[in-house]
VODRENKOL-989911 format. One record per residue: chain; residue in one letter; x, y, z of N, C-alpha, C in turn. Coordinates in nm, 2 decimals, m for minus. Example, Ala and Ser with C-alpha at 12.3 -4.5 7.8 and 13.67 -1.06 7.14 Angstrom:
! residues 2
<"A"; "A"; <1.32; m0.57; 0.78>; <1.23; m0.45; 0.78>; <1.32; m0.33; 0.78>>
<"A"; "S"; <1.28; m0.22; 0.71>; <1.37; m0.11; 0.71>; <1.29; 0.00; 0.79>>
END
This chain:
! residues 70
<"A"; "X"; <m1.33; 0.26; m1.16>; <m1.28; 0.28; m1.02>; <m1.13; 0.26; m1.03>>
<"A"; "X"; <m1.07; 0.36; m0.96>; <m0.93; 0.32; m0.89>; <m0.85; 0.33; m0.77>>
<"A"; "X"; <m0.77; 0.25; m0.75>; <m0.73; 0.30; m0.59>; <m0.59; 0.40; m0.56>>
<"A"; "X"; <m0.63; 0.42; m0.44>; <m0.52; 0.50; m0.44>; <m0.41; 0.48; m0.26>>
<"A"; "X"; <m0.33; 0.47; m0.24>; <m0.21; 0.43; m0.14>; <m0.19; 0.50; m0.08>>
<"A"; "X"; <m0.20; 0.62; m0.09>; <m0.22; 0.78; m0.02>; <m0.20; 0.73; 0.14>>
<"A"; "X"; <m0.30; 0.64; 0.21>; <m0.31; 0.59; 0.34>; <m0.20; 0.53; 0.38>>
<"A"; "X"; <m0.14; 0.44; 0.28>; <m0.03; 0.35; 0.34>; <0.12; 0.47; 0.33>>
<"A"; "X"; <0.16; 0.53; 0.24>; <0.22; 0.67; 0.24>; <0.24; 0.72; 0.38>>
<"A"; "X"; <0.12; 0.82; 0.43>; <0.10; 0.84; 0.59>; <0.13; 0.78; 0.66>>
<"A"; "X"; <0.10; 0.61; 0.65>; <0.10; 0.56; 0.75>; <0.26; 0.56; 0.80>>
<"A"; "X"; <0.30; 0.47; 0.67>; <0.48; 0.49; 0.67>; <0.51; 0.66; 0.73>>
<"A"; "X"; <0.48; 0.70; 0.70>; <0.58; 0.87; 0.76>; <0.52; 0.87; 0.91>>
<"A"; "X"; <0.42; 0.84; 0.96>; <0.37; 0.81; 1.09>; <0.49; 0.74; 1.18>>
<"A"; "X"; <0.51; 0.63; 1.13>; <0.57; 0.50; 1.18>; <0.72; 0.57; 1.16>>
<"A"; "X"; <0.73; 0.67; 1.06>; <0.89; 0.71; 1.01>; <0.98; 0.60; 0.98>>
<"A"; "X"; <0.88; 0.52; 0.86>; <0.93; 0.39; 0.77>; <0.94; 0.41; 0.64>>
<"A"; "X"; <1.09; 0.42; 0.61>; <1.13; 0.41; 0.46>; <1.08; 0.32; 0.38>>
<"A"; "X"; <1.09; 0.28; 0.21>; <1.02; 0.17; 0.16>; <1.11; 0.08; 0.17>>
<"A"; "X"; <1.23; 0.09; 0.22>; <1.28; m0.05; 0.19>; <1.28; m0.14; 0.38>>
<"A"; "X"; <1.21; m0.02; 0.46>; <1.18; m0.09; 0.54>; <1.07; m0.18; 0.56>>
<"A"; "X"; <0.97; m0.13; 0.46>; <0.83; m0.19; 0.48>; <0.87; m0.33; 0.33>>
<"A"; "X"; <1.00; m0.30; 0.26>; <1.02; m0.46; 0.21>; <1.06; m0.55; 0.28>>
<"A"; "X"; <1.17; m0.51; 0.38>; <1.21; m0.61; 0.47>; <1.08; m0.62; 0.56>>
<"A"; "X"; <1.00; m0.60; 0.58>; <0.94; m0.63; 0.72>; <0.75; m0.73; 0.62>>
<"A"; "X"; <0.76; m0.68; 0.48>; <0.65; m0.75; 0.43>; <0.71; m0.85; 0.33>>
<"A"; "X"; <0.83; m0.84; 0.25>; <0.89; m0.95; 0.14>; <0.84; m0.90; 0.06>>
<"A"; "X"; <0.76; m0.80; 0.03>; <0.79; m0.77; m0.09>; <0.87; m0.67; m0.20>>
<"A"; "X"; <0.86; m0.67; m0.33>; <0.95; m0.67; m0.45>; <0.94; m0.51; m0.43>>
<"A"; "X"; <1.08; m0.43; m0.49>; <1.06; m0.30; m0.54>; <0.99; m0.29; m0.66>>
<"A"; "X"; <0.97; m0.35; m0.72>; <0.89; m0.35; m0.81>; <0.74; m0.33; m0.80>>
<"A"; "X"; <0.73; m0.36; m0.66>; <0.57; m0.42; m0.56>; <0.54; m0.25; m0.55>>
<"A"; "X"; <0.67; m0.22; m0.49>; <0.67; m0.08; m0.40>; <0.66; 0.05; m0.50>>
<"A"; "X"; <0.71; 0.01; m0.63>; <0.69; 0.14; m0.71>; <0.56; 0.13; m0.78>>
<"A"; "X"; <0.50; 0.00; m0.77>; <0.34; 0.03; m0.82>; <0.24; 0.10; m0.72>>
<"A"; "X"; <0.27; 0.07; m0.58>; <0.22; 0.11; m0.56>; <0.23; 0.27; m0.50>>
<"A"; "X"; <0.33; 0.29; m0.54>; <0.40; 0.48; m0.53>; <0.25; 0.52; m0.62>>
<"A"; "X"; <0.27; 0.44; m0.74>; <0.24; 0.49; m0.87>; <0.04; 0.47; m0.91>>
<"A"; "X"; <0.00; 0.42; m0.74>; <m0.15; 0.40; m0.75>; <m0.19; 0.30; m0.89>>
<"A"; "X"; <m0.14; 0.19; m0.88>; <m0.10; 0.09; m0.98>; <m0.22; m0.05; m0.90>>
<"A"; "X"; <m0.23; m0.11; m0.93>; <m0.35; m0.25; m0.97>; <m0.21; m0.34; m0.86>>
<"A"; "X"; <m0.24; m0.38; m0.75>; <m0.14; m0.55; m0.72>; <m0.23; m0.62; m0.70>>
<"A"; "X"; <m0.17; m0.75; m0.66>; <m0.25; m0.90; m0.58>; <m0.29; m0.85; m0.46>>
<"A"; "X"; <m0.43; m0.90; m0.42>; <m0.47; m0.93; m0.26>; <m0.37; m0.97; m0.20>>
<"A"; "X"; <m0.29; m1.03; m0.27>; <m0.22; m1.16; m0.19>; <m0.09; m1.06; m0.11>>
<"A"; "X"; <0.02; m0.93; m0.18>; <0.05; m0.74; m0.15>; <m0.02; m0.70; m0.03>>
<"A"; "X"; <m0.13; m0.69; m0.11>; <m0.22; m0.61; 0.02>; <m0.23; m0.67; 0.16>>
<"A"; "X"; <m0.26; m0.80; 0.21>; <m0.22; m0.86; 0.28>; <m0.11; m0.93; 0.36>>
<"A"; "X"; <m0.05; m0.90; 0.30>; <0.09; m0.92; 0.35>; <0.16; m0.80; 0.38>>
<"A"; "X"; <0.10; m0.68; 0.35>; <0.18; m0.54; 0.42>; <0.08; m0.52; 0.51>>
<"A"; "X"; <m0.06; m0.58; 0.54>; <m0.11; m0.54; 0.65>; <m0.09; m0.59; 0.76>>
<"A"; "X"; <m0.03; m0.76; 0.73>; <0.02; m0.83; 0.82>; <0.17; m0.76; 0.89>>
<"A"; "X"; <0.23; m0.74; 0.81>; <0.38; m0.64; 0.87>; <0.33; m0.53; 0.95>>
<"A"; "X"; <0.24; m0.43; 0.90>; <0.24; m0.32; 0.96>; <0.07; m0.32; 1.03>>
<"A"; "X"; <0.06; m0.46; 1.08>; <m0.07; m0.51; 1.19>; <m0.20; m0.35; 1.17>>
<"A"; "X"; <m0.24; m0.40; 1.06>; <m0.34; m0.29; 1.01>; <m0.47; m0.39; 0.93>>
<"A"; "X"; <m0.55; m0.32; 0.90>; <m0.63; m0.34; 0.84>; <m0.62; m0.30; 0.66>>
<"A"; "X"; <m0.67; m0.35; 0.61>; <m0.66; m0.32; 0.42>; <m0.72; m0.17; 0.42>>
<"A"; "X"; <m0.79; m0.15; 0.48>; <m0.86; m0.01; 0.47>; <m0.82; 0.10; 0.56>>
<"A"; "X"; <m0.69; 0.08; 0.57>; <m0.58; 0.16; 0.69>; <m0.44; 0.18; 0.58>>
<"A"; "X"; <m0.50; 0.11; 0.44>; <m0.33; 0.16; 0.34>; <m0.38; 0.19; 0.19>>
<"A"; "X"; <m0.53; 0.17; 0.20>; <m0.59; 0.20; 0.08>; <m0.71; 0.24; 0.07>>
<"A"; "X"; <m0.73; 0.32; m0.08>; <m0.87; 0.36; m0.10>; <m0.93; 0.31; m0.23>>
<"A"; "X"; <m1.10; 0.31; m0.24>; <m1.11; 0.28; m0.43>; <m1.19; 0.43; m0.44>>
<"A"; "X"; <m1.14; 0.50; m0.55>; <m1.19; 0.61; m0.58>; <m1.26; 0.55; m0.68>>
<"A"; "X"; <m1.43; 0.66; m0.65>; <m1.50; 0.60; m0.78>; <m1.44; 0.70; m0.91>>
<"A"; "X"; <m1.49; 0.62; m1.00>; <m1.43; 0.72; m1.14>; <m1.58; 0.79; m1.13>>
<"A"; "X"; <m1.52; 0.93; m1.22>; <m1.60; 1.08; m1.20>; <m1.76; 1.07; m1.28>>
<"A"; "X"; <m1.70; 0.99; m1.38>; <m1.86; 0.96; m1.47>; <m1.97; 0.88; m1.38>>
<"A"; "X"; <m1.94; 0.82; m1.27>; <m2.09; 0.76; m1.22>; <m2.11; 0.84; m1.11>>
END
């Protein structure tokens, strides 16, 4: 399985929020922000804290795509 950000993307162009707006408003790292450009693996601990900034739910900025073999 893997995930994919696609959701939190839209969401930001919805809201017409750059990334370095969604650092200031969650604390987290560019570092944070280009993994998850890049549909990359973070901490719950990420995920929750950008849902808390942008008062969403985890399933309003992400998805887990099953892999193709099962």
């Amino acid at each position: 399985m893997s995930v994919c950000y696609n959701k939190l993307c839209k969401l930001m162009i919805d809201r017409k929020m750059k990334k370095k707006d969604l650092i200031a408003l969650s604390g987290i790292s560019r570092s944070t922000v280009a993994k998850l450009t890049h549909d990359e693996n973070v901490n719950t601990d990420v995920l929750v804290r950008i849902c808390k900034a942008l008062e969403c739910d985890v399933g309003d900025i992400m998805e887990v795509i099953p892999d193709e073999n099962n």
